[in-house]
C-alpha positions in Angstrom: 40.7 122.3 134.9 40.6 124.6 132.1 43.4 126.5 133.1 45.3 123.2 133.4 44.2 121.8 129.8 45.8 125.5 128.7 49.0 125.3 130.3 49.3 121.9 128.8 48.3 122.8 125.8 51.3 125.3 126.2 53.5 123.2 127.4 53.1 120.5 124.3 53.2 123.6 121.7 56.7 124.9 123.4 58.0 120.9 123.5 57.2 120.5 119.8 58.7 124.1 119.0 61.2 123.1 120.9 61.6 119.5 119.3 61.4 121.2 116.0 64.5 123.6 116.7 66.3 120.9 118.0 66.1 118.9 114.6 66.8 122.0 112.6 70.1 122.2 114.8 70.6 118.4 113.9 70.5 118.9 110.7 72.7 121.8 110.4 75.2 119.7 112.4 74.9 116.9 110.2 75.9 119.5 107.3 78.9 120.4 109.3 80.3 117.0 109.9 80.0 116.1 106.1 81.5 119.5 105.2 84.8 118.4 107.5 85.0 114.7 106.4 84.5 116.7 102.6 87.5 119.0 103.7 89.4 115.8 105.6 89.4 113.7 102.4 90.4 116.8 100.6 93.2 117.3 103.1 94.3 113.7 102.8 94.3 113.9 99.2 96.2 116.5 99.1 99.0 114.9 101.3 98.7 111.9 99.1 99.1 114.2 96.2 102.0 115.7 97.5 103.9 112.1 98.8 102.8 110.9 95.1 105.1 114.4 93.9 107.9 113.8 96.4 108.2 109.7 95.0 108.1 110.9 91.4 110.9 112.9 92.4 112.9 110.5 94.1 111.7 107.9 91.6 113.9 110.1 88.6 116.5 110.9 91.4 117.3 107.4 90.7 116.9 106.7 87.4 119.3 108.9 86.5 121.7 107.5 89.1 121.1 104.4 87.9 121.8 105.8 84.0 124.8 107.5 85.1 126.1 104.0 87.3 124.9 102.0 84.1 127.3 104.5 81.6 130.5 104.4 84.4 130.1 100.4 84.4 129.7 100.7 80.5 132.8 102.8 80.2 134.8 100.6 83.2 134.0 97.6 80.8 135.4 99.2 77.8 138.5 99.9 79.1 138.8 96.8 81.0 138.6 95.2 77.4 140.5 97.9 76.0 143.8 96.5 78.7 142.9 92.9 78.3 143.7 93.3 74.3 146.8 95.7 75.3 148.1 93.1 77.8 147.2 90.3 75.1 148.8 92.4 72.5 152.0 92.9 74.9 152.3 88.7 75.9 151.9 88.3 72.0 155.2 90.6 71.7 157.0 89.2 74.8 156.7 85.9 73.3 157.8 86.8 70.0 160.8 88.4 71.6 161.6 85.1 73.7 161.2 83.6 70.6 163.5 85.2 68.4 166.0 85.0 70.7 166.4 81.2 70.9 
């Protein structure tokens, strides 16, 4: 019996030696896994950094488009006005000439 009560006694010492090791490795896994979700987030704020840079970028791509379309309407308008007075100016003179000759 005594013998039996020993290797028992053993037997629980090596299970809670062997419990104890086991929640040391737990807890050293649990570092792990918030050390990647850490370095994931970081990851995925980098990319969202970098998509935030490449929009930016495109985002002034086309503000100056739309500058440079805004100034060629601008300058299409002008000269649009610009022939409207011409060919206003010219009907003015056409008449004046159909007039004088009567």
């Amino acid at each position: 019996m005594n013998r039996e009560s020993e290797l028992r006694s053993e037997s629980e010492m090596y299970n809670l030696m062997l419990k104890e090791e086991l929640d040391n490795k737990n807890k050293q896994l649990a570092v792990i896994v918030e050390k990647l979700k850490f370095y994931e987030a970081k990851e995925d704020n980098v990319k969202t950094d970098e998509l935030i840079n490449v929009f930016r970028k495109e985002n002034e791509e086309l503000k100056k488009r739309n500058l440079s379309l805004t100034r060629s309407i601008r300058q299409k308008d002008s000269v649009a006005k610009d022939l409207e007075r011409k060919l206003d100016s010219l009907e003015d003179l056409l008449e004046d000439i159909q007039n004088s000759d009567l």
